[in-house]
C-alpha positions as CSV (number, residue, x, y, z in Angstrom):
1,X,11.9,10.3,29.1
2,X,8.7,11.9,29.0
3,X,5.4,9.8,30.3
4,X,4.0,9.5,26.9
5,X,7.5,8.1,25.3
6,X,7.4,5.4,28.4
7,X,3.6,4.3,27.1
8,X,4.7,4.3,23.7
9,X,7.2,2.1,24.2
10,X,5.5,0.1,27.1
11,X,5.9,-3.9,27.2
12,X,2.7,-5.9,26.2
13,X,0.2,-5.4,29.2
14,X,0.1,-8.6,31.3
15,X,-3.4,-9.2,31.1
16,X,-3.4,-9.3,27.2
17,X,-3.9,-13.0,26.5
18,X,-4.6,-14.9,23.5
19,X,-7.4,-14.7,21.5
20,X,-7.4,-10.9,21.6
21,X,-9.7,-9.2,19.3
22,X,-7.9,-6.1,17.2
23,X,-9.4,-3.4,15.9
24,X,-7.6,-1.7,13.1
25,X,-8.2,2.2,11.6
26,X,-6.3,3.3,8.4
27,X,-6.8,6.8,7.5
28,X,-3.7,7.6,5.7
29,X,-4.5,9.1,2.6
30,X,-7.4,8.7,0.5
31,X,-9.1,5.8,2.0
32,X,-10.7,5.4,5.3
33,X,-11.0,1.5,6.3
34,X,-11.7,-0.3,9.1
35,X,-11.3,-3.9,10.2
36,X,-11.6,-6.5,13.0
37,X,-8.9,-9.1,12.9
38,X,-8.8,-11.8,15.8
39,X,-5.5,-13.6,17.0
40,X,-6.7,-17.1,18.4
41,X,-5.5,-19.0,21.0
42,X,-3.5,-20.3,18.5
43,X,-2.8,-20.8,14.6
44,X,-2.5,-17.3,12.6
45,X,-4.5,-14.4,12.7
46,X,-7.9,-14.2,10.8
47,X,-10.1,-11.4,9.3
48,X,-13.7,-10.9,11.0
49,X,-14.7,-8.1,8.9
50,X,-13.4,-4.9,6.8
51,X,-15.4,-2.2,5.6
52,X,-13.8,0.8,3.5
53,X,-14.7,4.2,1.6
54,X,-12.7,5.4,-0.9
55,X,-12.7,9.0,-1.6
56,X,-12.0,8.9,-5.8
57,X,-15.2,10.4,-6.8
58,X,-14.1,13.2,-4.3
59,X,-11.0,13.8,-5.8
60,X,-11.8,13.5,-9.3
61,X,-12.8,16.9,-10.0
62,X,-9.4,18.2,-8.8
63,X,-7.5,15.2,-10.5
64,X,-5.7,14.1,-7.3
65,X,-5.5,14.2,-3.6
66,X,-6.8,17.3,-1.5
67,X,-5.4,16.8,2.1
68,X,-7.8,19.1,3.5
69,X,-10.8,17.3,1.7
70,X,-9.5,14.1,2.6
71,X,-9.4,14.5,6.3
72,X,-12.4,16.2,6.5
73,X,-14.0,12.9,4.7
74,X,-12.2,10.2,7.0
75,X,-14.0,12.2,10.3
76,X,-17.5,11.6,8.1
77,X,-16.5,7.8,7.5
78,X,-14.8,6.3,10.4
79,X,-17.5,6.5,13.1
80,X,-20.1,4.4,10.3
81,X,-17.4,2.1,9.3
82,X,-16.8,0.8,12.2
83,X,-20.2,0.7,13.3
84,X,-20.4,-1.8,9.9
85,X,-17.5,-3.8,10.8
86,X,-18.6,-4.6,14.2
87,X,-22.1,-5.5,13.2
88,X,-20.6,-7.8,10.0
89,X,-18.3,-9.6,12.7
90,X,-21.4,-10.1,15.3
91,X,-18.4,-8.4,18.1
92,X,-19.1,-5.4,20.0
93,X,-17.3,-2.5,21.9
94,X,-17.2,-4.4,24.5
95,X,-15.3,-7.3,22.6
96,X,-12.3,-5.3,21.5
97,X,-9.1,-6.0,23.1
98,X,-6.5,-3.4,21.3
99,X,-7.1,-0.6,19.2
100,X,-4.5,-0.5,16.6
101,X,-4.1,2.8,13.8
102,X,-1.7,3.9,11.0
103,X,0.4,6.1,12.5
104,X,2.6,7.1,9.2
105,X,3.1,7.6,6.8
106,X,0.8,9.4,5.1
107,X,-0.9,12.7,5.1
108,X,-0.8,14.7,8.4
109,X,-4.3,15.6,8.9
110,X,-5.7,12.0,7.5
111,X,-3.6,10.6,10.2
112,X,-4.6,12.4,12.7
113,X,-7.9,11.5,12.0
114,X,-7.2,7.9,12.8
115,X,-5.5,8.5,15.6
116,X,-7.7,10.8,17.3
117,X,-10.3,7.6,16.8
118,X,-8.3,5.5,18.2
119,X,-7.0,7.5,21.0
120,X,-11.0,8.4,21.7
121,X,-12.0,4.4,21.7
122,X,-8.7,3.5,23.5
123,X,-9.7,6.0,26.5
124,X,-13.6,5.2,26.2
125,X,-12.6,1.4,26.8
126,X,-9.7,1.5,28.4
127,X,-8.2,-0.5,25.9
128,X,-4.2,-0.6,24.7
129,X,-3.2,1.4,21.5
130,X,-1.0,0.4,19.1
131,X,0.5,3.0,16.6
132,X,1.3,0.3,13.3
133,X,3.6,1.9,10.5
134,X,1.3,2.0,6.8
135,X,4.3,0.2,4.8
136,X,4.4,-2.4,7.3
137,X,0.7,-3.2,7.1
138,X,0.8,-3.6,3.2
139,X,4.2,-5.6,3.6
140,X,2.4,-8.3,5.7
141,X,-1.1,-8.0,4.1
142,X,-0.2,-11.4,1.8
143,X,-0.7,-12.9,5.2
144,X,-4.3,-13.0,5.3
145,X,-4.5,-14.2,1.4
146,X,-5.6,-18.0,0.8
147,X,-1.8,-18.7,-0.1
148,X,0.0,-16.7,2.7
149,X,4.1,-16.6,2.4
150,X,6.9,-18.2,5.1
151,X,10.2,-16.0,6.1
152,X,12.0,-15.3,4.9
153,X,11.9,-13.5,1.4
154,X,11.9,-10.7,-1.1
155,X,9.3,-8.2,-0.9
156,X,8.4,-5.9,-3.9
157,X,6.4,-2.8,-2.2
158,X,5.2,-0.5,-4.8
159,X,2.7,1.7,-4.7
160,X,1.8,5.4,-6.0
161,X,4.1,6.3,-3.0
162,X,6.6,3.9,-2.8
163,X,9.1,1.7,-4.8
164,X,11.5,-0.4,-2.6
165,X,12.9,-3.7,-2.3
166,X,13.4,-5.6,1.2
167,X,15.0,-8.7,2.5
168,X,12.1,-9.4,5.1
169,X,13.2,-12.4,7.8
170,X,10.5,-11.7,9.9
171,X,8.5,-9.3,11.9
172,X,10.3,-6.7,12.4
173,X,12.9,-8.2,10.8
174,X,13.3,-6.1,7.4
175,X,16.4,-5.1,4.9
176,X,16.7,-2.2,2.8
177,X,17.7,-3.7,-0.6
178,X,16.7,-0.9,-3.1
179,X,14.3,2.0,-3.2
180,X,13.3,4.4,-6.3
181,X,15.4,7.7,-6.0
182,X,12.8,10.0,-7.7
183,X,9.0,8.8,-9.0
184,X,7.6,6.0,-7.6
185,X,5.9,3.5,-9.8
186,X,2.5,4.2,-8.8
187,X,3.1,7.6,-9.4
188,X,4.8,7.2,-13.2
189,X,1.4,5.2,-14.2
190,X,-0.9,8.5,-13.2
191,X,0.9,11.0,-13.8
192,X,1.8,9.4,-17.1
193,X,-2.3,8.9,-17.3
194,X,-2.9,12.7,-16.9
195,X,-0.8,13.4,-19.4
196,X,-2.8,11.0,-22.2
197,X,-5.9,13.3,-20.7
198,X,-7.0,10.0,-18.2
199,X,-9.1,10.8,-15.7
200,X,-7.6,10.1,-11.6
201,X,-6.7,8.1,-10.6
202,X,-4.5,7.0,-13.4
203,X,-3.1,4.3,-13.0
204,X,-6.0,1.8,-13.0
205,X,-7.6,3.9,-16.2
206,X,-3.9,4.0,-18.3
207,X,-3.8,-0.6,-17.3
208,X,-7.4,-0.7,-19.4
209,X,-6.3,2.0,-22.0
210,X,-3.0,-0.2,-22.6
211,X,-5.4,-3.8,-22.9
212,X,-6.0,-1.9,-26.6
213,X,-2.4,-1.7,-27.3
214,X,0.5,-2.9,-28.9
215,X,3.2,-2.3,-26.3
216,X,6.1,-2.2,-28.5
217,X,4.8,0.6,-30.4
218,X,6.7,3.9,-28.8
219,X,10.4,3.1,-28.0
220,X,10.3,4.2,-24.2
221,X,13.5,4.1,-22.0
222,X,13.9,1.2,-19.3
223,X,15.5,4.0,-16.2
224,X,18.2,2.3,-14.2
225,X,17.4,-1.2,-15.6
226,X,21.4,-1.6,-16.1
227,X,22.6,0.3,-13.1
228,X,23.9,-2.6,-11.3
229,X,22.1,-1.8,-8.0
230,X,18.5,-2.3,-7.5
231,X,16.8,1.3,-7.0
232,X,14.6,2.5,-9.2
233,X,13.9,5.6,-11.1
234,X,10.7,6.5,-13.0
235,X,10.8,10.3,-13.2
236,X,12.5,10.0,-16.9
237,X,9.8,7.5,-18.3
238,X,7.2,10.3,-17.6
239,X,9.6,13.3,-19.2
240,X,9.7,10.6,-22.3
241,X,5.6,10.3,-22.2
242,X,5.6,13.7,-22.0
243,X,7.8,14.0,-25.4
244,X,5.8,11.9,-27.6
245,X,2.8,13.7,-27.0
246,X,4.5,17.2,-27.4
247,X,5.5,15.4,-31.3
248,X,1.9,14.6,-31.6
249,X,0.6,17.8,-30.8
250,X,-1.4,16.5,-28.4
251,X,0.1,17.9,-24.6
252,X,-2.6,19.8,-22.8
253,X,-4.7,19.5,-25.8
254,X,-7.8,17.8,-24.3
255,X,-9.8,18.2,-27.2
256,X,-7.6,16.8,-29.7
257,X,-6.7,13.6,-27.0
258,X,-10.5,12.8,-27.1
259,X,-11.0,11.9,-30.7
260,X,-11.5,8.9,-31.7
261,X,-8.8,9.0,-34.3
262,X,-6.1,9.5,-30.7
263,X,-7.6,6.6,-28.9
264,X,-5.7,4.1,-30.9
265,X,-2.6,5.5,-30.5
266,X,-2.9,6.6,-26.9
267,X,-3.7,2.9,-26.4
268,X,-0.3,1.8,-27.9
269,X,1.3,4.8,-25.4
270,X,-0.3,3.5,-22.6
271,X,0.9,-0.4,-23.4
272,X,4.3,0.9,-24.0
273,X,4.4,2.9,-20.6
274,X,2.9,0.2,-18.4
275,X,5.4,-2.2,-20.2
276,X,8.7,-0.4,-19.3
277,X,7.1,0.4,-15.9
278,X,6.9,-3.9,-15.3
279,X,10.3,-4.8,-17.1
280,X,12.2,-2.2,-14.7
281,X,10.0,-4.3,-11.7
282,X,10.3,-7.6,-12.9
283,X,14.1,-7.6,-13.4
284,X,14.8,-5.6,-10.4
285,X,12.8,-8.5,-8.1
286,X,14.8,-10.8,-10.1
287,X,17.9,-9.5,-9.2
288,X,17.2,-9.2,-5.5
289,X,16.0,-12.8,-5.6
290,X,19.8,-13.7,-7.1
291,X,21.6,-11.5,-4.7
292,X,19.7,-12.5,-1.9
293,X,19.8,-16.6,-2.4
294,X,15.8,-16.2,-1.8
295,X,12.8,-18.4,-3.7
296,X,10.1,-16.3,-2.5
297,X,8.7,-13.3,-3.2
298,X,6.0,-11.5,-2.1
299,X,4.0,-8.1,-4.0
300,X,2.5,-5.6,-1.8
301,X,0.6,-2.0,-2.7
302,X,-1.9,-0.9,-5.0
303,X,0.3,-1.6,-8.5
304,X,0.6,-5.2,-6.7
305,X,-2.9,-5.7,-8.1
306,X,-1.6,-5.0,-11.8
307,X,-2.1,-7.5,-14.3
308,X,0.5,-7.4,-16.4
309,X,3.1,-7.4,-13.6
310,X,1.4,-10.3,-11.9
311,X,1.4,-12.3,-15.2
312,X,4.9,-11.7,-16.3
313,X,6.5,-12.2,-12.6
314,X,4.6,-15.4,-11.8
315,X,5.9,-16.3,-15.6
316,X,9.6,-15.2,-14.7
317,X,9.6,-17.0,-11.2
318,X,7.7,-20.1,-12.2
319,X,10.7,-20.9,-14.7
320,X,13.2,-20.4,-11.4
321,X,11.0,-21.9,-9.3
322,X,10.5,-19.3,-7.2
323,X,7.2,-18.6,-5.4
324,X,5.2,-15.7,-5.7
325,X,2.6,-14.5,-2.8
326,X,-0.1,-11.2,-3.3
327,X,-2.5,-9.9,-1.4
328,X,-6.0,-10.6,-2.0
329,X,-7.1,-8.0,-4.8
330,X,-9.5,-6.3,-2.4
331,X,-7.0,-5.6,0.1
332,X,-4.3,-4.4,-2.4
333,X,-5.1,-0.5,-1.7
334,X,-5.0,1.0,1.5
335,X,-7.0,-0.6,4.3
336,X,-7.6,-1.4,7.2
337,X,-7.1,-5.2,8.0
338,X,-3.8,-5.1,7.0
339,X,-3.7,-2.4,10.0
340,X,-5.4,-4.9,12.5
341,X,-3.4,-7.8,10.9
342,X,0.4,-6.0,11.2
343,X,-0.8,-5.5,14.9
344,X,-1.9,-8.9,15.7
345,X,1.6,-10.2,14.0
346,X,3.5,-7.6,15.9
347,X,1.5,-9.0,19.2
348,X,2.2,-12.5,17.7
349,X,6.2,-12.2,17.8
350,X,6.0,-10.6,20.9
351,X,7.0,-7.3,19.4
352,X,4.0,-5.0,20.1
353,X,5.3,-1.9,22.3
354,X,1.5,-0.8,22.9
355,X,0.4,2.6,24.6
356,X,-1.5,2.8,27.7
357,X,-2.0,6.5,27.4
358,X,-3.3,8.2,24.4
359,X,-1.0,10.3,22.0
360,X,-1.6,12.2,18.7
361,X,1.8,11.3,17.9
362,X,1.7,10.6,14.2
363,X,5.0,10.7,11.7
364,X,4.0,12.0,8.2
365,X,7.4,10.9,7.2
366,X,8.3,7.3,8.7
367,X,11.4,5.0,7.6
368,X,10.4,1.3,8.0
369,X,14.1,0.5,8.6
370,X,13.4,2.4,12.1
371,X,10.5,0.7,13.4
């Protein structure tokens, strides 16, 4: 085993004692953010300070992500956001005890912008690093909410990225129950958006659109709502977007989408597409809640701060009384104290394997399930 694989799998340093101050870098993909979450001596972890830039206005022009762009921004941002965090929190350099960082997945180059931070403080302060895995961050992220969840229970992760369903027992502890096998949800919202001529990201902009709406209005397919399993597939409900607007007339006909004669009916598109989007979620949680034997749930990623599927999931589960558990709506994107807080719980449980050396070793692509 090479000398870096030893560090990156090294017990918890000895002289690592509770309350340990963790700082916590995200760099993932379009947001750079940066937190300071302390572990007491005891009780639960709690959230100093969090300061984060998102790069939308950036991206805008090329309606979506730019790696290159992207990681160029995060070396710009990280330096002054954690200069901000450590000033909100009253801590210093001096103060921090680990150095934790999103080590995938996510873009390469964004990555490795957070790592190399972390890797350069680590060094500079001869601090431990701990490499945390993204999905893992936004799983535990309800901990920090005012109404935090107990294990064991369902989690809903869904995101632009990601769909999946997991039995989650504890830290660590987590259970593959279903995952979408094409589109994501996250990613049927925008690029069902850009279709209607929405500006990026989507998603957010198609949830206004559809307040206008009468969601029953265009007869839009439900994929894999009967399959039996819980996966998911959203690819179809975009090719059936797609279809109405080619009847209309209306595909890549910016001009004719930004009348105010379309607005009405793009509104009842966009109800109709975000309400086939949260049946296919609601009933899949559902369903995992039966199979499992589980009363609580908890909702994690960026389509966790939707509206609509918050309403009609607290609605379902309150008549099973079944408990329901988000993050806070500020930490629903990408961030970076549910980086510092998936460390501190992984510290917690006694789980940490921290690095004593610095490595660039980021994974793009990351299972959970392996961690």
């Amino acid at each position: 085993m090479s000398s870096t694989s030893a560090t990156l799998n090294a017990p918890l340093p000895a002289d690592l004692k509770r309350p340990c101050l963790i700082l916590g870098v995200e760099s993932s993909c379009d947001e750079t953010g940066l937190a300071l979450v302390q572990l007491p001596s005891e009780g639960e972890p709690r959230l100093l300070a969090h300061a984060l830039h998102s790069q939308i206005d950036m991206h805008q022009a090329y309606g979506g992500v730019v790696p290159e762009l992207a990681s160029r921004d995060h070396i710009r941002r990280v330096v002054p956001l954690a200069r901000q965090v450590l000033a909100e929190s009253g801590q210093t350099l001096a103060d921090i005890d680990v150095v934790a960082y999103t080590r995938g997945p996510g873009l390469a180059g964004a990555l490795l912008v957070g790592a190399g931070m972390a890797c350069a403080l680590g060094t500079a302060l001869n601090k431990p690093l701990l490499g945390v895995h993204h999905l893992e961050g936004h799983l535990l992220s309800p901990f920090l909410s005012v109404d935090p969840p107990e294990f064991p229970f369902v989690a809903l992760l869904v995101s632009g990225g990601h769909t999946q369903l997991m039995r989650v027992d504890g830290v660590g502890r987590y259970e593959m129950l279903g995952e979408t096998v094409d589109d994501a949800a996250g990613e049927a919202f925008d690029k069902s958006a850009k279709l209607m001529g929405l500006p990026y990201p989507g998603g957010p902009h198609l949830s206004r659109l559809a307040e206008s709406g009468d969601p029953s209005s265009f007869d839009l397919p439900r994929p894999m709502l009967h399959s039996g399993n819980l996966d998911f597939s959203f690819a179809g409900l975009k090719t059936a977007v797609r279809t109405h607007l080619v009847r209309l007339g209306w595909l890549d006909r910016p001009d004719l989408l930004a009348t105010p004669e379309a607005q009405p009916v793009l509104a009842n598109l966009a109800a109709s597409t975000q309400a086939a989007i949260v049946e296919v979620l609601v009933k899949k949680v559902l369903l995992a809640l039966k199979s499992t034997g589980l009363k609580r749930v908890v909702v994690a990623g960026g389509v966790g701060a939707n509206r609509l599927l918050r309403a009609q999931l607290d609605q379902a589960c309150a008549r099973r009384q079944i408990r329901v558990h988000y993050p806070e709506m500020h930490l629903c994107t990408d961030n970076g104290a549910m980086i510092a807080l998936a460390a501190a719980m992984r510290i917690q449980s006694g789980q940490a394997r921290l690095s004593t050396e610095p490595t660039f070793d980021v994974k793009p692509r990351w299972d959970l399930s392996s961690i």
